[in-house]
N, C-alpha and C positions, 0 to 999 in steps of 0.2 A: 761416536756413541757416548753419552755421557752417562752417569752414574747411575745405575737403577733406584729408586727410589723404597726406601721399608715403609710397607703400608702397616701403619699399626689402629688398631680399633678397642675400646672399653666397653661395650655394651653386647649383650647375648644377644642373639639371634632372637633369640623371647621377646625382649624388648620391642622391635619393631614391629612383630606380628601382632603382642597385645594392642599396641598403637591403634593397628588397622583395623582389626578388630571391632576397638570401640567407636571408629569412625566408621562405620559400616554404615549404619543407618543415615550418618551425616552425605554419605559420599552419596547412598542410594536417594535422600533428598533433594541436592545440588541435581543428582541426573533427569529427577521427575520434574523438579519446578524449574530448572533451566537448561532443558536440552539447546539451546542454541538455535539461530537462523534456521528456517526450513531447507534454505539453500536454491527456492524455487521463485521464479519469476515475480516480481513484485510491480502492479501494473504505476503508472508514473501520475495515474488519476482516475475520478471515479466521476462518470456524466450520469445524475439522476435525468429519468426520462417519466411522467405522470404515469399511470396505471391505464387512462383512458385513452390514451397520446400516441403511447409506442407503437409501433406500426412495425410491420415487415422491410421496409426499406428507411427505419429512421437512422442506423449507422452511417448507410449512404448516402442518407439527406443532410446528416451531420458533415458531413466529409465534404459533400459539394457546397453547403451554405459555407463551410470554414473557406474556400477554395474561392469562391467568389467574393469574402468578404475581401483578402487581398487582392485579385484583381481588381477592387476596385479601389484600396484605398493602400494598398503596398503592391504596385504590378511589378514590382522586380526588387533583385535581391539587394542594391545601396538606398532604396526609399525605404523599404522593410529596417536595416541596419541603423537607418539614421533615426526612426521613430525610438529604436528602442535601443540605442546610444552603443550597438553594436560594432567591435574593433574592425578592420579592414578585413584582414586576415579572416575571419570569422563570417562576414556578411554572405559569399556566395557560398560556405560548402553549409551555414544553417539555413538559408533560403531553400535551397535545393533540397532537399533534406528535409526540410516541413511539407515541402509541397508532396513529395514523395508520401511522405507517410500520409496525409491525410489522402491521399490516392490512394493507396493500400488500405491501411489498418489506422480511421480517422478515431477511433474509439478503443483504446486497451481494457476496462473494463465499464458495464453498464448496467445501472441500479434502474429496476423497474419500480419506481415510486406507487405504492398504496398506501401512505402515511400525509407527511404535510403537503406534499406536491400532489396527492390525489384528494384528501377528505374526506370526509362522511357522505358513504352514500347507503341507496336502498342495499339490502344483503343481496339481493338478485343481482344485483346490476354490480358488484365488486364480486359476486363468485362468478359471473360473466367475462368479467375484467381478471380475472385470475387463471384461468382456464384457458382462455384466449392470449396471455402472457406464457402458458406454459409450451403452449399450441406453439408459437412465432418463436421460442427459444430456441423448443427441440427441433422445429425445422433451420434454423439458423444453423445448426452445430451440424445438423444433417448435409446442409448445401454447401459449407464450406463458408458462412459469409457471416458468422458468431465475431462477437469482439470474443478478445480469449479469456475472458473470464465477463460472467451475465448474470444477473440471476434479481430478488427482487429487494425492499425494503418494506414488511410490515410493521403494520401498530403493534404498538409497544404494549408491554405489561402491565400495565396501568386498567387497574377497575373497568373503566367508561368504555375500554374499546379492546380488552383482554379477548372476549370469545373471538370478537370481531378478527380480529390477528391470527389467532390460531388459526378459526378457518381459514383465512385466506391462505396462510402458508401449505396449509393441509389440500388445498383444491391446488395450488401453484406445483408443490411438489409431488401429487397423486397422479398431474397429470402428465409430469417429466414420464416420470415412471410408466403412464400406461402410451407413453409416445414409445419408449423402447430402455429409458433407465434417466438418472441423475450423468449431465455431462461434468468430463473431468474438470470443467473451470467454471461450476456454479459456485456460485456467491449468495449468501445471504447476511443481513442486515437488519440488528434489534435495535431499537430507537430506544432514546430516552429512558437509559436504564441509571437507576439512581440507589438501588440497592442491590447485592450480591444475589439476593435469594432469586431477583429476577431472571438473574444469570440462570441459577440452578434451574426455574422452571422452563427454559430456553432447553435445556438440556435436559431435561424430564421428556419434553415436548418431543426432541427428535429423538431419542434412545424408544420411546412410545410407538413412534412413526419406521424406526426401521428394523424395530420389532415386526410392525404387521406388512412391511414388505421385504423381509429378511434379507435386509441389507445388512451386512459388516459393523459390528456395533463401533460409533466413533467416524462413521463415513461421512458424514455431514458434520461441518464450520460453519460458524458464523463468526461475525465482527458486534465489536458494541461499540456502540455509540456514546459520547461522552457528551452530553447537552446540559446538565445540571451541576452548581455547585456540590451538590451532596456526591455526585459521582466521581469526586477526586478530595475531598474533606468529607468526614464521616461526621455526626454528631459527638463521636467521641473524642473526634482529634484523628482517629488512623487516615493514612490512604484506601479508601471506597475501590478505590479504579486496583489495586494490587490485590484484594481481596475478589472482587469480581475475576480477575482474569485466575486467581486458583478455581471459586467458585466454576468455572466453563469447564473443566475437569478433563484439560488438554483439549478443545474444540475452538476454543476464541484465537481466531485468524488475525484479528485485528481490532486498533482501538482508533473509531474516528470523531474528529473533533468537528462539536456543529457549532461552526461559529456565531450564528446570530440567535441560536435559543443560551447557547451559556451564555452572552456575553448580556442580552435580556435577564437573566435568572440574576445575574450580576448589578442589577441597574445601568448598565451601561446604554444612554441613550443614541437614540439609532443613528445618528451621523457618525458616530465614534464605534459602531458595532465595527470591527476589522479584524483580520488575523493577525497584525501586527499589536494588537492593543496589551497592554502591559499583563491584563488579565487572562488573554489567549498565551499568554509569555508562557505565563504561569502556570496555568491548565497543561497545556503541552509537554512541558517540561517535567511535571509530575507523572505522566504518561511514559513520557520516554523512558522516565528510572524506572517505573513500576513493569513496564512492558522490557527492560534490558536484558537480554539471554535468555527470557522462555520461549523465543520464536513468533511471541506478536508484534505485529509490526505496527507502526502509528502512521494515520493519517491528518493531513493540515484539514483545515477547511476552505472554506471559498470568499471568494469575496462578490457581491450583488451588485456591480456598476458594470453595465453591460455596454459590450463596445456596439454601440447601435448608433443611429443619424447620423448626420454629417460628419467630414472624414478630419475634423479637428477634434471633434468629440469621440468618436473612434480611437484613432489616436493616445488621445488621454488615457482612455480606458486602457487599450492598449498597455501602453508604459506600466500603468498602476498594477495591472494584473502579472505583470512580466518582472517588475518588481519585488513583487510579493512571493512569486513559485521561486525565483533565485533567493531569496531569503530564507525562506522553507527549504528549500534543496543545503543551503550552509551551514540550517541546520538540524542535518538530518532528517528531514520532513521528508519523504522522497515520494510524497501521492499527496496527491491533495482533488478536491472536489473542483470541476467546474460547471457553472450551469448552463451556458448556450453557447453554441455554435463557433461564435466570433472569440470567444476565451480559449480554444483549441489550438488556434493560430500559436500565438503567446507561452502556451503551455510546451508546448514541443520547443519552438524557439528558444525558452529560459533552460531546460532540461537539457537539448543539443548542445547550446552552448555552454554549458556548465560543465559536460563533460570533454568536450575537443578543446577548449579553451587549458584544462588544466590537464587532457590527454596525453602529450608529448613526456610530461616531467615524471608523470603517474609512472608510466609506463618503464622509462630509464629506470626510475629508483627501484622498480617490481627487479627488471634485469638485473642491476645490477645488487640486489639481495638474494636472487636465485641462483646467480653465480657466483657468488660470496667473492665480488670485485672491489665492494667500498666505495667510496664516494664522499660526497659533501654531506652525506647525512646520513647519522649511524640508525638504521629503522631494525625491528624488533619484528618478531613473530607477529606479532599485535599490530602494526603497523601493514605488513606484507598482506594483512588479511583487508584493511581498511583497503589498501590501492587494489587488491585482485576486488574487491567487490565494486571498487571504483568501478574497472573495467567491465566488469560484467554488467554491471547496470547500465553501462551504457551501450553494450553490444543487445542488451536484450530491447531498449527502446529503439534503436536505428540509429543512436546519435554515432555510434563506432562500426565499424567495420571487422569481420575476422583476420581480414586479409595483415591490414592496417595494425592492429594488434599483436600480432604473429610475427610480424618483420620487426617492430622495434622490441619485443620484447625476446622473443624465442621461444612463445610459451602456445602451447595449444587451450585450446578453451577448458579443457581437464584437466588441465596443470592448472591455471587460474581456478576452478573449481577447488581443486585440492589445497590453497594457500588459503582460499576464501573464509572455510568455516568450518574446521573440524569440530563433531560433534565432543562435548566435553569429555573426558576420559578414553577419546579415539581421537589420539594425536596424531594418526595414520592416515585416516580413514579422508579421503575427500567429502565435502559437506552436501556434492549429490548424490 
């Protein structure tokens, strides 16, 4: 035993209390505008489907077109690997594995377009089309055969098609409700919002609506949409997009990025409209700071070369789309928009591999931080939370296994919970 140490101290006990004291209002703001990750499922993309289009078995049809577009044009898992420059190691367990999930669960979640994929039509014939989206939801979630999160995208804020929106939201969600209530993984979607206040009237709109069906005030999220330069540069100089997300007044789920109306609003001429474009760089990236620790999460956007004709052109597309989601996935983009069928394939592929490819390392260095072992890499509180949420992201798309996880780490899926995301000032508390 060695020498007890004299703790000596200069400051009252007063001192520290004033301190907190005056930080009272500071701490109570850090907890309001950045409660931290939700801790809940975050889907790995979002498939718009027209307002006129969607059908009772379009998940299904999505699922078997993706399924036949490889058998025709990747019927096994080293053709599929070599399109898309896939390591050895990697080719059978991501083949098998996409095929799977588009057999299962070909869609994580799905936007019922009434905006630019639907258009202007008669009011009858879109409160038809609304009504009949609500109809094929609630029975979806009913029968078991929902992607896990559904719901629609209305017109925007904007003058010309303001009432138009409303209602439609108001017939879409009137009718959840008179089907038997709002399911746990509705989704909705404001377009082209370019100022705060639009936020606010979003938010007027549902506090109004679950007023008169005495819903839980705060039960309904939405996501904005980021389509405009003005919605990430203000005319004053601020960030637009940080101010809208206090404006949703804890409701904004998320911020997605539409890549070919910003990248239009930009001048950027359409060969060059891409998510990779230095202007998508940039947009994104102001997103991600502004959305960092309130719990909204950012999505990519898509790209419009569709893997369609012949199976060289396929191909291409293929690569280019597979490309782009692993790029988005490095950094941090973890959702992104696809538009058809054949983009599904690719999507899941780049996501599987992204996380079994870097699973092995994730995993040891989580271990060996939970067991305070050491290693070749000294990771940090901050660090153990990036590799659990590694894992969890990829346990919740199919790319990982629990089993697989469990053996190399030692950890149960609540233990990975609990490293993931403690709520700020709850350093205890696991983040579900």
């Amino acid at each position: 035993m060695g020498q007890q140490e004299k703790v000596a101290t200069s400051l009252a006990g007063a001192v520290g209390e004033e301190i907190s004291a005056s930080l009272a209002p500071v701490d109570a703001e850090l907890e309001r505008r950045y409660p931290g990750d939700p801790g809940t499922r975050q889907p790995v993309h979002t498939v718009y489907v027209p307002g006129d289009v969607f059908a009772a078995g379009t998940i299904r049809s999505w699922g078997d077109q993706a399924l036949a577009a490889l058998d025709e044009h990747a019927p096994d898992a080293a053709s599929f690997a070599a399109v898309l420059g896939l390591a050895d190691d990697l080719a059978e367990p991501v083949y098998s594995r996409v095929r799977a999930k588009l057999e299962r669960e070909p869609i994580e979640d799905l936007r019922i377009d009434f905006e630019d994929g639907y258009g202007n039509r008669t009011d009858a014939e879109e409160d038809e089309a609304a009504a009949r989206a609500a109809r094929l939801v609630a029975e979806a979630y009913e029968q078991g055969t929902a992607a896990p999160y559904m719901g629609i995208r209305m017109k925007c804020m904007e003058a010309p098609v303001r009432a138009r929106g409303i209602r439609t939201l108001d017939v879409f969600l009137s009718g959840l409700m008179e089907a038997g209530g709002l399911p746990d993984g509705l989704v909705l979607t404001l377009p082209k919002v370019t100022y705060p206040e639009q936020v606010t009237a979003m938010v007027r709109l549902l506090e109004a609506f679950e007023k008169a069906r005495g819903l839980t005030p705060g039960r309904i999220g939405f996501e904005i949409q980021i389509e405009t330069s003005q919605s990430i540069l203000a005319a004053d100089g601020t960030a637009t997009v940080a101010r809208m997300i206090q404006a949703a007044e804890g409701r904004a789920t998320g911020l997605h990025y539409g890549t070919f109306d910003y990248s239009a609003c930009l001048g950027v001429s359409a060969a060059h409209q891409a998510s990779d474009h230095p202007a998508a760089d940039h947009a994104k990236a102001v997103m991600q700071v502004a959305a960092a620790g309130t719990g909204v999460r950012v999505s990519d956007g898509s790209t419009n070369v569709l893997p369609v004709g012949p199976t060289a052109q396929v191909h291409d597309a293929w690569r280019l789309h597979y490309g782009l989601t692993r790029r988005a996935l490095a950094r941090a983009y973890y959702q992104g928009w696809d538009m058809h069928p054949g983009h599904i394939p690719t999507r899941y592929a780049a996501v599987f591999a992204f996380y079994r490819e870097g699973f092995e390392q994730a995993a040891a260095r989580l271990a060996r931080y939970a067991n305070r072992t050491g290693g070749d890499v000294m990771d940090e509180p901050a660090t153990a939370k990036a590799l659990s949420g590694y894992l969890l992201r990829g346990l919740d798309c199919g790319a990982l296994d629990i089993g697989e996880v469990a053996r190399l780490t030692g950890l149960t899926r609540a233990d990975l919970e609990g490293f993931s995301g403690p709520r700020r000032g709850d350093l205890t508390a696991s983040a579900q």
